[in-house]
Structures are given as structure tokens and as C-alpha cells.
C-alpha positions in Angstrom: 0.0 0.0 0.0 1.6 3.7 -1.0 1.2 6.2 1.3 0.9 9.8 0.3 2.8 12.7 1.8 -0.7 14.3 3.2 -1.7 11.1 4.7 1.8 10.0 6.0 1.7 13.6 7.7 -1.4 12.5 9.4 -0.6 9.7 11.0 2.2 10.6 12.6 0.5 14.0 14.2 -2.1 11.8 15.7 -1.8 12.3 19.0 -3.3 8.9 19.8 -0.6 6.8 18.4 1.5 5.1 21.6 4.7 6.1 19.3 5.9 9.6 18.2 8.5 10.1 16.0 11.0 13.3 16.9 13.5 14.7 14.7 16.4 15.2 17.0 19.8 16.6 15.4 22.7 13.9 15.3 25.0 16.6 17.2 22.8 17.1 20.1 24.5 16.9 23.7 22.3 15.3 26.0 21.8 12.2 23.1 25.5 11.3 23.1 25.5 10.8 27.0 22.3 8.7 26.6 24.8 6.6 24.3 27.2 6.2 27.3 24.8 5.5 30.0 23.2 2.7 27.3 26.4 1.6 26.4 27.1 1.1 30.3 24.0 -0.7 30.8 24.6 -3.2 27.9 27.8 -4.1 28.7 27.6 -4.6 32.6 23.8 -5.8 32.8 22.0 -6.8 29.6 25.0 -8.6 27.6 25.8 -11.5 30.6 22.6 -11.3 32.1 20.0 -13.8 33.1 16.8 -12.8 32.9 13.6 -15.5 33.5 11.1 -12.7 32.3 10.5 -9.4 31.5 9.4 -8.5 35.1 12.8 -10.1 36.3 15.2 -8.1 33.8 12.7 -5.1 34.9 13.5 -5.5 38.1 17.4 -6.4 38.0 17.3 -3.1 35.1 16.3 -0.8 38.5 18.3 -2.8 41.1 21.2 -2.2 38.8 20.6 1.8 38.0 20.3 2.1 42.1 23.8 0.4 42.7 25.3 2.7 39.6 24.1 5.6 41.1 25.6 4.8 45.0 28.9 3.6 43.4 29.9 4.7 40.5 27.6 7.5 38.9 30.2 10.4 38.1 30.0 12.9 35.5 30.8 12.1 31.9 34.0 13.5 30.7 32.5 15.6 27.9 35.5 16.1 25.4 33.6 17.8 22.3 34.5 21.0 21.1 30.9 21.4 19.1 31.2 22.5 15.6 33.1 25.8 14.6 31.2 29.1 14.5 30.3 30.4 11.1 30.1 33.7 10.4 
């Protein structure tokens, strides 16, 4: 089935879909810190974890971001320069 521009543009601006799509710029800030703390979660949690549902990887998910942030939450080292003024 093709979908039109018009009608493409009106199903995404429904407000009653569960899922919104968001155009957010590749360069922003805060999304390359979500990276991290993702990355972080993957590799110390999800990648040798056992989970025996989706309530239990729920569960050791939270138990895991309340240990993070006793022990080891500490600001990320942001290194970027941005991108160069133009004039």
C-alpha cells in the first residue's frame, strides 16, 4: 500500500498513536550521553545477564541503576569541542 505525503503527515501528528517520531539533530549533547549510559548498561547488565522474564530483567534493570548511582555515577568527561562558529 503507498502512502501519500498528506496522509503520512497524518498519521504521525495523531496524538493517539503510543509512538511519536522526533526529529532530533545527530549533534545534540544530552543524546550522546544517553549513548554512554546505554552503552554502560549493555555491557555490565544486559549482555551476561540472566533474565527468567520481562518482570525479572525489569527488576534487576532498576536494582542495577540504584547500585550505579551509589557507586559509581560520576560525570561524563564531555571532550567535544561542538562544531566551529560560522560567520
Amino acid at each position: 500500500m503507498l502512502h501519500s505525503m498528506p496522509t503520512r503527515a497524518a498519521f504521525l501528528s495523531d496524538p493517539s498513536h503510543r509512538i511519536r517520531f522526533v526529529y532530533v539533530p545527530k549533534h545534540s549533547s544530552w543524546l550522546h550521553q544517553i549513548e554512554c549510559w546505554f552503552s554502560i548498561l549493555v555491557r555490565r547488565l544486559i549482555k551476561r545477564g540472566n533474565f527468567t522474564s520481562t518482570h525479572d530483567l525489569r527488576q534487576q534493570r532498576l536494582d542495577f541503576i540504584a547500585y550505579f548511582n551509589r557507586t559509581l555515577a560520576k560525570p561524563f568527561n564531555w571532550k567535544s569541542k561542538g562544531f566551529p562558529e560560522v560567520d
